[in-house]
N, C-alpha and C positions, 0 to 999 in steps of 0.2 A: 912737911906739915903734919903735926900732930893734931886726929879729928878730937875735940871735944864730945863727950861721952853722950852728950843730947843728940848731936851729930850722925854718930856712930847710930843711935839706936832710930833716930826718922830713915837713916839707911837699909839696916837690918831690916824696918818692917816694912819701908818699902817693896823689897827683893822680896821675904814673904809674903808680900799678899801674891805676888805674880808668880812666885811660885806655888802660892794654893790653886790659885787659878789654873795653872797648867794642869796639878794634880784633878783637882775636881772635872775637869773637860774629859780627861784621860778616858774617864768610866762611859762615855759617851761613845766613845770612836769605836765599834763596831765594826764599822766594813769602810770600807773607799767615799762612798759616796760622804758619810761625816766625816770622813779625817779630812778630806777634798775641798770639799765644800758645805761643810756645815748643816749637811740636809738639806741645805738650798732654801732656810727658812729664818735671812734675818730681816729687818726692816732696813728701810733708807738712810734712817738717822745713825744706825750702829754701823751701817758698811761706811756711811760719807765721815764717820769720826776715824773708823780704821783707816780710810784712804789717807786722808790726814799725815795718822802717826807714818803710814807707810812711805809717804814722802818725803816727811817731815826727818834729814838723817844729822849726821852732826853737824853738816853743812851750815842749818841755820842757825843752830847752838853755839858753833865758834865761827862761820866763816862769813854772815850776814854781818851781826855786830862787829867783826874783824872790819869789814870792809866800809862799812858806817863810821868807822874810829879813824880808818886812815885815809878816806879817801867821802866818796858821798854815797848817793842812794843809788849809783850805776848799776850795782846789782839786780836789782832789783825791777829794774824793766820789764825781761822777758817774763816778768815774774805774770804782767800785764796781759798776758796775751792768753792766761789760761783760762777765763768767760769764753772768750771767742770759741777755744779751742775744747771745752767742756758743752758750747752747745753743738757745736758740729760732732762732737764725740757721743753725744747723748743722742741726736736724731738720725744719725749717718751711720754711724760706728757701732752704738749700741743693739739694733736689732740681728745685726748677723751672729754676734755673742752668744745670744740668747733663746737661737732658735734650735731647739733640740734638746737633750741637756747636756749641751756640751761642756767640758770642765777645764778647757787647756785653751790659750788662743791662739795656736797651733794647729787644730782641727779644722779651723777654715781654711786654711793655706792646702789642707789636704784635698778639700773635697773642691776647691776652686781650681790647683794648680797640680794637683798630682802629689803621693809620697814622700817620695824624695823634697820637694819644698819643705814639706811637713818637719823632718826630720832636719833638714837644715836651722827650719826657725828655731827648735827645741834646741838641738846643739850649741847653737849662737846664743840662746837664754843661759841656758848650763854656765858655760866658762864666761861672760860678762858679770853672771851674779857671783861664781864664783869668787873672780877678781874684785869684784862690789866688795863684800862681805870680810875677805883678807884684810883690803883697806878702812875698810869702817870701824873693824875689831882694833886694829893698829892702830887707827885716831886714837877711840875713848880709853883705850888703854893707857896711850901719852898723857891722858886727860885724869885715869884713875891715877896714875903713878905720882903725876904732877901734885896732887891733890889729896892723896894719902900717904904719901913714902911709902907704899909697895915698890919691889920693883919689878921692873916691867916684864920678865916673866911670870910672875906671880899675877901681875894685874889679866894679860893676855888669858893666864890658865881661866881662874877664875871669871873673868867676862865671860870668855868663848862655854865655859861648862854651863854656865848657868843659863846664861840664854837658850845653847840645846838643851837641859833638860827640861823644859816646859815647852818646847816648841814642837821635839821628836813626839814627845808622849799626849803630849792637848791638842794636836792638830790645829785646824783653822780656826775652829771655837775659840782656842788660847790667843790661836796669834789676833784676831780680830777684837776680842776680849781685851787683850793684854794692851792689843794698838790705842783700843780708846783711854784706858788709863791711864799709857803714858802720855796720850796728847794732854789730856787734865794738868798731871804734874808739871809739863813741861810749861803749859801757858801759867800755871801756880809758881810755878819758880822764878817767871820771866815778871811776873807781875811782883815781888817779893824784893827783888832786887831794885828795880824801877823804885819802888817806896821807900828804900834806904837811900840810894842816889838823891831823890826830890828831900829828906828828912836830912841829908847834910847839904845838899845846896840851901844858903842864903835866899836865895829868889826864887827858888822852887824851880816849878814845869815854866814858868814865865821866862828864868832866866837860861835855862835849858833853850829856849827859842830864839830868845835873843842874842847868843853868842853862834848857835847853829845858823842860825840867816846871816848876823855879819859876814860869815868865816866861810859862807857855801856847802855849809854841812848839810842842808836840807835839800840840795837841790841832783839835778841828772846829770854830773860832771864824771872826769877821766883825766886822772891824775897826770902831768907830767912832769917833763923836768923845770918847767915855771913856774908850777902849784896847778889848782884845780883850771879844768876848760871843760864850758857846758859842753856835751855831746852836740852835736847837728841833726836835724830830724830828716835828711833827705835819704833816697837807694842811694849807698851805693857797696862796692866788693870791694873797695879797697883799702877802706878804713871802717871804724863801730863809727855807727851812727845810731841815736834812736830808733828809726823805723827799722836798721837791719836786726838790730838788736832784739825788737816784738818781735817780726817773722824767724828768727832764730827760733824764739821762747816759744813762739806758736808750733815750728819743726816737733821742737822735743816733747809741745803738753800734747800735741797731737800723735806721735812717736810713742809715749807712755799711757795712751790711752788706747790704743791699738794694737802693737805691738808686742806690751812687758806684762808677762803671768799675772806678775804682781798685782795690779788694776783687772786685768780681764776675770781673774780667780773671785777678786768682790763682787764683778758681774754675776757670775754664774753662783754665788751664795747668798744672791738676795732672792727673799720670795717672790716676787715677780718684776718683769721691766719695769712696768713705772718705781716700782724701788728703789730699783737698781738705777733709772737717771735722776731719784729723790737724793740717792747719794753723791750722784758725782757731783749737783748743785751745794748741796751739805758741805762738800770736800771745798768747793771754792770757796763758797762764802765765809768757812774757816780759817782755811789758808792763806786769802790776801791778808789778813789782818794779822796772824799770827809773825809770817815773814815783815810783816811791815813795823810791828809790835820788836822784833829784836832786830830789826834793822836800827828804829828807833834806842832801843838800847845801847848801839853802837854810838849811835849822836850822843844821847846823856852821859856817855862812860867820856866821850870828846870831850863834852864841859866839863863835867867833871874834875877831871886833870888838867884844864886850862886853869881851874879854882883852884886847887888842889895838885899843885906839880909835884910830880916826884921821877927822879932819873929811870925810872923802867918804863912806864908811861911812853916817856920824852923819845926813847930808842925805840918803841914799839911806833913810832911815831915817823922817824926819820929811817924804817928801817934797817936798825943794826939789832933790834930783834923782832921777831915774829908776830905782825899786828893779831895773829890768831889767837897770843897769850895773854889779850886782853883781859878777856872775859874770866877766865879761869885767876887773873892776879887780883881782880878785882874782889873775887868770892872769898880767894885764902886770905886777904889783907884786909875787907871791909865790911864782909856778914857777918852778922852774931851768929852764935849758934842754936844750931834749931832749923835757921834757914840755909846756912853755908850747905847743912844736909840735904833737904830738900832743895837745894838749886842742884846739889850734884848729882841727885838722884832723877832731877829734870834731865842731866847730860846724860847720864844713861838712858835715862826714856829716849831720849831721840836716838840714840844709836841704837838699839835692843829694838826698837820697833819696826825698824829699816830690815836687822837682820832675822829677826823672827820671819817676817813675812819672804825674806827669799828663801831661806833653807825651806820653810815650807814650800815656796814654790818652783824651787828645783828639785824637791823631791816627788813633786804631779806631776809634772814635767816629763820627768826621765822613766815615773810609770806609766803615765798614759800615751804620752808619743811615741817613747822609745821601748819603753821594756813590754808593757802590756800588748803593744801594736806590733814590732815586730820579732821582737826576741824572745821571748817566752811567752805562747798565745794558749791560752784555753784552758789557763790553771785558776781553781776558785777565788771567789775575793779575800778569804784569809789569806792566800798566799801572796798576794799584790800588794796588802794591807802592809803585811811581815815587811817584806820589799820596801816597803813606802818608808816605814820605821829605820831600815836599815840605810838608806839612800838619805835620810836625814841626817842620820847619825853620821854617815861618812862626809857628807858636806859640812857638818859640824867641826869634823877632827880637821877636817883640811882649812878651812875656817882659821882656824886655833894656829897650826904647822905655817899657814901665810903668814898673819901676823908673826908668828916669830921670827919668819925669814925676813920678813921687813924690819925686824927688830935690829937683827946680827948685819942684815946686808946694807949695800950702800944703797939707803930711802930712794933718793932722784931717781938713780939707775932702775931701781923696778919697779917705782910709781911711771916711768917712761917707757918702762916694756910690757908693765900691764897696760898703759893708755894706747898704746900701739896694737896690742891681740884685740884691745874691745873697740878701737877704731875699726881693725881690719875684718874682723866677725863680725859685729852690728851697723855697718854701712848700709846704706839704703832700706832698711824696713820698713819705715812710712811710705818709701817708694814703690815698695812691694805689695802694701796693703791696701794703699790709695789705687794703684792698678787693679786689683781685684774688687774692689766696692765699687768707682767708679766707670770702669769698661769692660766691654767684653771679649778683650782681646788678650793672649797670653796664654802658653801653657807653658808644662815644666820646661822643655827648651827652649824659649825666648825667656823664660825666670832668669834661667840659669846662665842666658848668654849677659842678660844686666846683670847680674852677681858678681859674676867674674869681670865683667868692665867697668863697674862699681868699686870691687877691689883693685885692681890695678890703679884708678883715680886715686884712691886712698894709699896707696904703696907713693906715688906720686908725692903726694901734700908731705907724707912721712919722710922722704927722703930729701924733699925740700926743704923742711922744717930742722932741717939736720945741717945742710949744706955740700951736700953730699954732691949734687949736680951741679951743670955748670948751670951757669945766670942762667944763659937764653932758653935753658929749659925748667927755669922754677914756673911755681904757678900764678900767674899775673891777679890774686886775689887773695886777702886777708884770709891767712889759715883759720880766722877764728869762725870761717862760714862753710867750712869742710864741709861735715854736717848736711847742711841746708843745701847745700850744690850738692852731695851724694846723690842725695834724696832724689834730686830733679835728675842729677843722672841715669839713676836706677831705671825711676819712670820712662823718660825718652828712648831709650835702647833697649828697653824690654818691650814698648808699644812700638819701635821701627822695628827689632826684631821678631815681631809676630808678624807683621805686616810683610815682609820680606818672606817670610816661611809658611807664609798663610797655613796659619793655626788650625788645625779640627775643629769645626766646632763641636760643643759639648751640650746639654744643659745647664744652665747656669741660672733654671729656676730656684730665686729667693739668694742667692749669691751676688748679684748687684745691685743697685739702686735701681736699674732697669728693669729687673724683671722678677 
């Protein structure tokens, strides 16, 4: 694809305004506490727009509408369960955050469980965003390549530089700054496309409805070899059902709001708690509509092409190619220019906002848990700071070095050996967290005896999932609730093993919900 020159230039000034931004934040970052966390001085509305971008990754840019296009609105269930799990994260979860100033959500695990936990949870963030980050660069790159005729080392160089250099140097100012613009362009893009769609359908948004309700496009179904079959709303482990499916979503919104830097690091940069839960309400009330907004995109691109057939459609359709290349055929073959720019520049907004915010918070991460706390202690804040800049920059290059190895190597093969390190590192941490807020039983050896039993459940599913074992020893429960059974795992054998080892007690004032 050759971009048209109006194209080109809503690109161009996109990419510089973000990166004035970065530059201008740059002159601010002084010492730790603003590269970190932004002086700890923004309001609700700016953190819950950043949570947003920071959630918001390419996922909903091609694989929402992907799945709207080929299939119905299944996705989007557990999407459901994130009120539930933003009020429980906002009254339960939020105050232990933010008692202190603490900047990592790491630092609880210490002073609840011991060190060593401490240093685990960081670790387990490090190499999951790592692998995050590889993979997300390697998407929008498919996406810049697809879309420009770069080729895909070029597109990789170019993403990967540009996003570190506003993120190393602007800190959390930038990324928080930069998140809320990209959410702007992203819903500007999503909304820009929708208007061309309804301006060549005959029947507009009316007939958009009417062939989506025929056809079951609008509804909670799971494709199979018949055509669509609603979901079932009862428990159960051995198939998706809608209810497994919410408490799945609820695992994870409640998992990402405890757990992942990412979210806890907005905590700790708001001016004060009620802010900071003014945000995470902000982040919902965004979010269901945005994901529902390009879910719906997926439906209209359906009709669309039922009006309008054309043989790539048709094969994205019946799976002999990729329902992900909807979106992006739609833009090279049906936006004027002006917009085709600004929609692509929406696809980088959700990638760039994903990745800004972890290299930034893998490199808090790895100074305040790891480097400042145990490896090099008692050196001033320019040297932490240098540190911080330089721990960015190296997640950046590796950043950049993954996606290429996913470029050269075989895809499946190490999107399946990434998914298997971030299964077997990040098992059970809502199990971990919910133990420490909720009881008071638990130190570092009963953590660590569920860690390890936790892992091993997970080595389990992975080798079943493979075929590796014989029958009578796979696991008698839909791998797609690993996860969710971690979790419980985790719990159960870290509160039998306290129980068994009877625990020291500690203080564990302001550490539980008890006390």
């Amino acid at each position: 694809m050759t971009l048209h020159w109006i194209d080109v230039s809503v690109l161009v000034g996109y990419l510089a305004l973000v990166a004035i931004m970065g530059i201008y934040f740059s002159r601010e970052n002084k010492n730790t506490e603003e590269y970190f966390v932004g002086g700890r001085s923004f309001s609700g509305w700016i953190i819950g727009l950043s949570l947003v971008g920071t959630s918001i990754s390419s996922v909903t840019f091609l694989a929402y509408p992907a799945d709207a296009f080929k299939t119905s609105w299944i996705r989007y269930v557990p999407n459901l369960a994130l009120p539930l799990g933003i009020c429980i994260a906002g009254y339960y979860f939020l105050p232990f955050f933010r008692r202190g100033r603490i900047t990592s959500a790491y630092e609880y695990l210490e002073d609840r469980f011991g060190p060593s936990v401490r240093v685990y949870g960081g670790i387990t963030f490090i190499i999951t965003q790592l692998i995050r980050i590889s993979m997300i660069l390697y998407l929008v790159s498919l996406l810049i390549n697809e879309m420009t005729g770069f080729s895909m080392t070029a597109s990789v160089v170019i993403g990967g530089v540009f996003v570190a250099l506003y993120t190393v140097i602007g800190g959390i100012k930038a990324v928080i700054w930069t998140d809320v613009i990209q959410t702007v362009v992203l819903i500007l893009g999503g909304f820009f496309t929708l208007g061309v769609i309804l301006y060549h359908l005959p029947g507009g948004l009316a007939q958009i409805f009417s062939i989506a309700l025929s056809d079951g496009k609008l509804a909670f179904s799971e494709l199979t070899d018949t055509g669509l079959r609603p979901v079932e709303w009862n428990l159960s482990i051995t198939s998706k059902t809608g209810t497994m499916l919410f408490l799945v979503g609820l695992t994870n919104w409640l998992t990402e709001y405890s757990a992942n830097q990412n979210t806890v690091q907005r905590y700790a940069a708001a001016k004060s708690t009620s802010e900071a839960r003014k945000a995470m309400f902000v982040c919902v009330a965004t979010s269901l509509p945005i994901w529902a907004f390009y879910m719906f995109i997926g439906t209209s691109l359906y009709v669309f092409f039922q009006v309008f057939p054309v043989p790539e459609a048709a094969d994205m359709l019946t799976g002999v190619r990729k329902a992900e290349q909807i979106f992006p055929y739609f833009i090279i073959n049906y936006l004027p220019p002006g917009l085709a720019g600004l929609v692509i520049a929406a696809a980088l907004a959700a990638a760039m906002s994903s990745l800004d915010s972890s290299i930034n918070a893998i490199s808090t991460v790895t100074i305040v848990d790891i480097y400042r706390r145990h490896l090099v202690k008692g050196k001033d804040d320019h040297h932490y700071l240098t540190a911080a800049w330089l721990i960015a920059a190296g997640a950046s290059v590796f950043m950049v070095i993954g996606a290429l190895v996913l470029n050269i190597a075989d895809t499946k093969t190490f999107q399946d050996t990434a998914t298997i390190l971030t299964s077997l590192t990040g098992g059970g941490l809502l199990g971990l967290y919910l133990l420490g807020f909720f009881t008071q039983k638990g130190s570092a050896r009963s953590i660590w005896i569920g860690l390890i039993v936790t892992f091993i459940f997970t080595c389990w599913t992975i080798l079943t999932s493979r075929g590796i074992i014989p029958g009578w020893m796979q696991v008698p429960f839909d791998l797609y609730y690993t996860g969710f059974i971690g979790n419980i795992v985790m719990f159960a054998i870290a509160v039998a093993a306290a129980v068994m080892l009877t625990d020291k007690k500690k203080n564990l004032k302001n550490l539980t919900v008890w006390n």
